[in-house]
Structures are given as structure tokens and as C-alpha cells.
C-alpha positions in Angstrom: -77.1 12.9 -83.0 -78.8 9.7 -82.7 -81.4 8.2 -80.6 -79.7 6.1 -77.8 -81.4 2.4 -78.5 -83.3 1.4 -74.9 -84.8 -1.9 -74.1 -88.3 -2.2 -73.2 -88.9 -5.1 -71.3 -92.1 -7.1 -70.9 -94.3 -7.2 -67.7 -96.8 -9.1 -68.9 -98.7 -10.9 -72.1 -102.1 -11.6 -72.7 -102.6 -14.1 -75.8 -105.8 -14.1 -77.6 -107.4 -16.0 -80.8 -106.2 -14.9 -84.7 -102.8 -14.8 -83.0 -103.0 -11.6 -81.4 -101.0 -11.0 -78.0 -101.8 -8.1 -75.9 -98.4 -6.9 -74.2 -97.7 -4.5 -71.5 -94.6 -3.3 -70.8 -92.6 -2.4 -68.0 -92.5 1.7 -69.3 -96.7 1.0 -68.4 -97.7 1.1 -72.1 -99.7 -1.5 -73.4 -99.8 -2.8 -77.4 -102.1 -5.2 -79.5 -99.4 -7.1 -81.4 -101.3 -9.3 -84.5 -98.9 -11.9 -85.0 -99.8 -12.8 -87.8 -99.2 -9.6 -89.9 -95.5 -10.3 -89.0 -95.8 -13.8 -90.9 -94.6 -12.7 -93.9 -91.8 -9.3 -92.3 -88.6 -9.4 -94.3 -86.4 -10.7 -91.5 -89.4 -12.4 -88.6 -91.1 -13.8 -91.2 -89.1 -16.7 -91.3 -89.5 -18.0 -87.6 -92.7 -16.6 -87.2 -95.0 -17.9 -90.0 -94.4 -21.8 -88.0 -97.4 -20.4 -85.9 -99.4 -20.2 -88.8 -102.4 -22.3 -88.3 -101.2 -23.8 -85.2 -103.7 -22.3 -82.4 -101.5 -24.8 -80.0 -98.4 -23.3 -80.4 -99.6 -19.7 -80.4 -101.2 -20.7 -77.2 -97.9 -21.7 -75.3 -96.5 -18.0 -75.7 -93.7 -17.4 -72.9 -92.3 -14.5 -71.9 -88.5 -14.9 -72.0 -86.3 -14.9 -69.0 -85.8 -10.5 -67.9 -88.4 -9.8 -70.2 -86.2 -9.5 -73.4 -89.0 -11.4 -75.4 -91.9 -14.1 -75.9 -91.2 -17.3 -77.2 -93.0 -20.0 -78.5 -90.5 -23.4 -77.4 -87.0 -22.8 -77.8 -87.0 -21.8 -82.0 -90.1 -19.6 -82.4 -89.3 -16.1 -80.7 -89.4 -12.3 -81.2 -88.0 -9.1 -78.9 -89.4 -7.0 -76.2 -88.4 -3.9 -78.9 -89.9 -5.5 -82.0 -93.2 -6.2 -80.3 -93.1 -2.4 -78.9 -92.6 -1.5 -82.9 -95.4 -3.3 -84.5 -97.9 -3.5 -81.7 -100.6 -0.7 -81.5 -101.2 1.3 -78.5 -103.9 0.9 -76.2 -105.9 3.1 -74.4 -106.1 1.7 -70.5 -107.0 3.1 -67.4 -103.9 3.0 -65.5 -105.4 5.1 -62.2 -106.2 1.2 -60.3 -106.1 3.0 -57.3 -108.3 5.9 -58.0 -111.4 6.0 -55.8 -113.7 7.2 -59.2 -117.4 8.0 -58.3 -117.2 6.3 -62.0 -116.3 2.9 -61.2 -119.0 2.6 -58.3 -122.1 1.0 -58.9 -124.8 3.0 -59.1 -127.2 2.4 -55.9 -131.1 3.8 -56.0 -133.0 4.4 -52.5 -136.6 4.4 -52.3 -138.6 5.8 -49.9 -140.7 3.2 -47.8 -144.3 4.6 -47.0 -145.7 5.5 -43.5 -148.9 3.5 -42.6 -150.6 5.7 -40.8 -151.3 4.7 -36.7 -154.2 3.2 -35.0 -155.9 5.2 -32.7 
């Protein structure tokens, strides 16, 4: 039987330099996506490799309208489920809400010293 085909949307994108895009989806995993590795992919490679060199253009990264994608203008694009393919996961600390004794800063006291009284 064969595994049902299910979109996985984009929440968010990060874009950093050496055309790398951080991408977290709307499943709550995050993947490093290099670009550039894709530059010369059988069937991407073609639109793709117009970011080559062009730290502009890489720049402008949009997510597409329902999160189906990012696109650079209206010619240069890939898909929610090919980013989720190539990108690498991440390890992330999804517990924001978590009150860790970790994440505190760590406080020291001292102890302030008695002068003794005048008599």
C-alpha cells in the first residue's frame, strides 16, 4: 500500500548567507535547507541555480501564499514538500513555555558583614 502524499506547509523562514534558509513548518519541525546544493538537482536545478551568486535575490525569499512554498519574484520557486526533503533536521527547544531552572540566570548572594555596635 502506499504512503498517502501530505502537504507540509510553511510557518516560517529564516534566510541566512551561502544561500541557506532555515524553515519551520507547520508539523513544528524545523530544517536547514542549503540552496545551493539544489543548484545543480535534475529537475530544480534549472530555476534554482538563477540565485547563484545573487546574494540580492536570495535575500528577497517569500513564503508563498498558504504556505505551499518560498519564492524568489514570480519565476524562481520551490515547494513546502521539497524543502521538507532536502533540508536537515534541527534540534530546537520547542518547550517556550517551560519555566526551566535552566534558562534562568544564575544569581549569586553574598553575605554583607556585621560591624560590630558602639557601646
Amino acid at each position: 500500500m502506499a504512503e498517502k502524499f501530505t502537504m507540509k506547509p510553511i510557518r516560517s523562514i529564516v534566510i541566512f548567507a551561502g544561500c541557506i534558509l532555515i524553515v519551520e513548518f507547520d508539523d513544528g519541525m524545523c530544517k536547514s535547507v542549503d540552496v545551493s546544493q539544489l543548484f545543480n538537482h535534475k529537475t530544480l536545478g534549472k530555476t534554482l541555480s538563477r540565485l547563484k551568486g545573487n546574494k540580492r535575490l536570495f535575500d528577497s525569499a517569500k513564503i508563498d501564499a498558504a504556505g505551499i512554498g518560498v519564492s524568489w519574484g514570480d519565476s524562481i520557486g520551490i515547494e513546502c514538500n521539497d524543502l521538507y526533503y532536502y533540508g536537515h533536521n534541527l534540534k530546537t527547544n520547542v518547550r517556550t513555555n517551560s519555566k526551566s531552572s535552566a534558562l534562568k540566570p544564575k544569581t549569586t548572594t553574598t553575605r554583607q558583614k556585621k560591624t560590630p555596635a558602639r557601646v
